[in-house]
C-alpha positions as CSV (number, residue, x, y, z in Angstrom):
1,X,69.3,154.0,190.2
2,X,71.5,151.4,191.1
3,X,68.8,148.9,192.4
4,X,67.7,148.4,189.2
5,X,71.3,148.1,187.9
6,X,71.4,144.4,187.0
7,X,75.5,144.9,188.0
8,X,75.2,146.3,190.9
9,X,73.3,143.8,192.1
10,X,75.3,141.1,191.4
11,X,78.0,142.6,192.8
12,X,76.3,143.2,195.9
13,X,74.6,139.8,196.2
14,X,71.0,140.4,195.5
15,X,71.1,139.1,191.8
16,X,72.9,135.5,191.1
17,X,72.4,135.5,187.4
18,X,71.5,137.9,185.0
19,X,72.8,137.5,182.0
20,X,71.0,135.0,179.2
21,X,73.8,133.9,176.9
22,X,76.7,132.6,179.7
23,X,80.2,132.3,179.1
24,X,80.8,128.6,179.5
25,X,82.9,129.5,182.5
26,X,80.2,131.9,184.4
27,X,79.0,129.7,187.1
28,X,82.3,128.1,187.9
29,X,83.4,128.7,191.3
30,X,86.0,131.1,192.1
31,X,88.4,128.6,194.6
32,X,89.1,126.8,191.0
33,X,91.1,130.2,190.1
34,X,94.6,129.2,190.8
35,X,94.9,131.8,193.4
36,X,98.3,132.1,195.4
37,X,98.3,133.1,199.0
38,X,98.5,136.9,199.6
39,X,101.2,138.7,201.1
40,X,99.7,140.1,204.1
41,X,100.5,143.8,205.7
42,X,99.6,144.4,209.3
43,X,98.2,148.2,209.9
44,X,101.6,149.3,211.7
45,X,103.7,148.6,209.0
46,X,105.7,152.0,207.8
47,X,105.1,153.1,204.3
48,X,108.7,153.0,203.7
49,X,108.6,149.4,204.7
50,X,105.6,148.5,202.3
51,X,107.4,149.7,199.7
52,X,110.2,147.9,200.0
53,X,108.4,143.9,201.2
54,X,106.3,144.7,198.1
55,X,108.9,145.2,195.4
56,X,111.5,143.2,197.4
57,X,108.4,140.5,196.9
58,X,107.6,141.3,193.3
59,X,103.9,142.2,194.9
60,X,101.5,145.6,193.2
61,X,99.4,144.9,196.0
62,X,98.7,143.6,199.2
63,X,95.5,143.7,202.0
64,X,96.1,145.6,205.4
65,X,94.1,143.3,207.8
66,X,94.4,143.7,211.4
67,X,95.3,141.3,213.8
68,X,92.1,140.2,214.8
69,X,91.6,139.5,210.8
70,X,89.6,142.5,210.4
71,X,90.1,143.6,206.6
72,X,91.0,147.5,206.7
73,X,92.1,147.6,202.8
74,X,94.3,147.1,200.0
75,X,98.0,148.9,199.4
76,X,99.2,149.3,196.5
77,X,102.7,149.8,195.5
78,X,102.1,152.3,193.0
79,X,99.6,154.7,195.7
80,X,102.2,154.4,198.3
81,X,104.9,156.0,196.0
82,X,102.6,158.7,194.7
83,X,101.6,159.6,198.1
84,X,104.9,159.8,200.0
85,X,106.1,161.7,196.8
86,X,103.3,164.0,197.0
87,X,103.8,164.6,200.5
88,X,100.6,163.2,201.3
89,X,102.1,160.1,203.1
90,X,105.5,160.4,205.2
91,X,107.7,157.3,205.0
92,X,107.6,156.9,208.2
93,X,103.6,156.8,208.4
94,X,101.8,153.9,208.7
95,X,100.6,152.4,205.7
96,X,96.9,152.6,206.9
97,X,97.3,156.4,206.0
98,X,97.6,154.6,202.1
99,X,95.2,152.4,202.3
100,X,92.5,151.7,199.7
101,X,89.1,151.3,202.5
102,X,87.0,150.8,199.8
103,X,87.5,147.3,197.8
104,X,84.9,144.4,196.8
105,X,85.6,141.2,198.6
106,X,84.2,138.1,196.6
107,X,83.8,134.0,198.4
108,X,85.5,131.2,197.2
109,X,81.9,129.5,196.6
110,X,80.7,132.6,194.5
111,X,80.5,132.1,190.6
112,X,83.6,133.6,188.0
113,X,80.3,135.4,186.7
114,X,80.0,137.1,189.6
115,X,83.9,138.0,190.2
116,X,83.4,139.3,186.3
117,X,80.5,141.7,187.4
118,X,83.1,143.2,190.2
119,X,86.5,143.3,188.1
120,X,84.0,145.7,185.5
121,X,84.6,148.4,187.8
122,X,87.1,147.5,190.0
123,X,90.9,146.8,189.7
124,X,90.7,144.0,192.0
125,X,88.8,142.0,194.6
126,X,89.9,140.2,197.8
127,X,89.2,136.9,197.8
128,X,88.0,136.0,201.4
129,X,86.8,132.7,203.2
130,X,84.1,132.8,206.5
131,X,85.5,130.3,209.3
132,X,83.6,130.1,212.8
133,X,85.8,130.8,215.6
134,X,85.0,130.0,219.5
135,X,86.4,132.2,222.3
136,X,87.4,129.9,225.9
137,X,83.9,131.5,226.8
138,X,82.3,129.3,224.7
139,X,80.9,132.7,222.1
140,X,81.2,131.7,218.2
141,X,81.9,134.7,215.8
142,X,82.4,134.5,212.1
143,X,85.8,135.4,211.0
144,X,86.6,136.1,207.3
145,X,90.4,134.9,206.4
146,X,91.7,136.7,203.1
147,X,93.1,133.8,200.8
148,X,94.1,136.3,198.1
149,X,93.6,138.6,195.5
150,X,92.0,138.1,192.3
151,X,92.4,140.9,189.2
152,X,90.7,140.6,185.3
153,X,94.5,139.2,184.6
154,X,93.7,135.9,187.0
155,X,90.3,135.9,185.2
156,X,91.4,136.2,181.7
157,X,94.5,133.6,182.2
158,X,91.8,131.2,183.5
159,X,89.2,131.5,181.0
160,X,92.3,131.7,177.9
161,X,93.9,128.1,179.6
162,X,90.8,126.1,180.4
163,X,89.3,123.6,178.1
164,X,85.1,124.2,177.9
165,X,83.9,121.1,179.4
């Protein structure tokens, strides 16, 4: 079952560290990735017009987050063609019809180890900070701003670069 998957649990926050023998660079936080702001897509955008920001951009990818910063998902380039080609999507659709809803976001206090557990089964993860936000009423609510997106690439090109200190 997965509960006693030692990966799963990670993943899902439950388990910090599992594994005996570390990687030198598993409990290194991931904000020292050098992770570039996202290109964000709001939920109206047309299909027609993902495609073209992300290849007029030079992006596979990008999150769909509402304006109130509500995450809805990730779009990829790739999806988008396959799906207006397919006629599953219309071009003129919005690109929420695309959209990835399932995705694994990851903190910029939470260890590479961790981000290594997720990128084992997924193609990506959505690197997301928590801010506290006041309304004029006075009411606080936690508001989780996307500061990008992380794949095994980023991971790999940090590990290959870094000195072990």
């Amino acid at each position: 079952s997965k509960f006693v998957n030692d990966k799963w649990m990670i993943k899902n926050g439950f388990l910090n560290d599992v594994q005996e023998h570390k990687p030198w660079w598993w409990n290194i936080k991931v904000q020292k990735l050098n992770i570039s702001a996202p290109l964000i897509l709001l939920p109206e955008v047309s299909c027609q017009k993902a495609i073209e920001i992300l290849q007029e951009k030079g992006y596979d990818q990008a999150p769909v987050v509402a304006e109130s910063g509500l995450i809805l998902g990730m779009v990829t380039l790739s999806n988008t063609l396959s799906s207006v080609l397919a006629g599953n999507a219309e071009f003129s659709d919005p690109v929420t019809k695309v959209t990835y809803d399932q995705f694994s976001k990851i903190g910029l206090e939470d260890s590479l180890g961790k981000l290594s557990c997720i990128l084992e089964n997924d193609h990506f993860a959505i690197v997301v900070h928590e801010q506290m936000q006041f309304s004029g009423n006075g009411t606080s609510f936690m508001k989780q701003m996307v500061f990008g997106v992380v794949t095994a690439m980023d991971l790999l090109t940090f590990v290959s670069r870094s000195d072990k200190k």
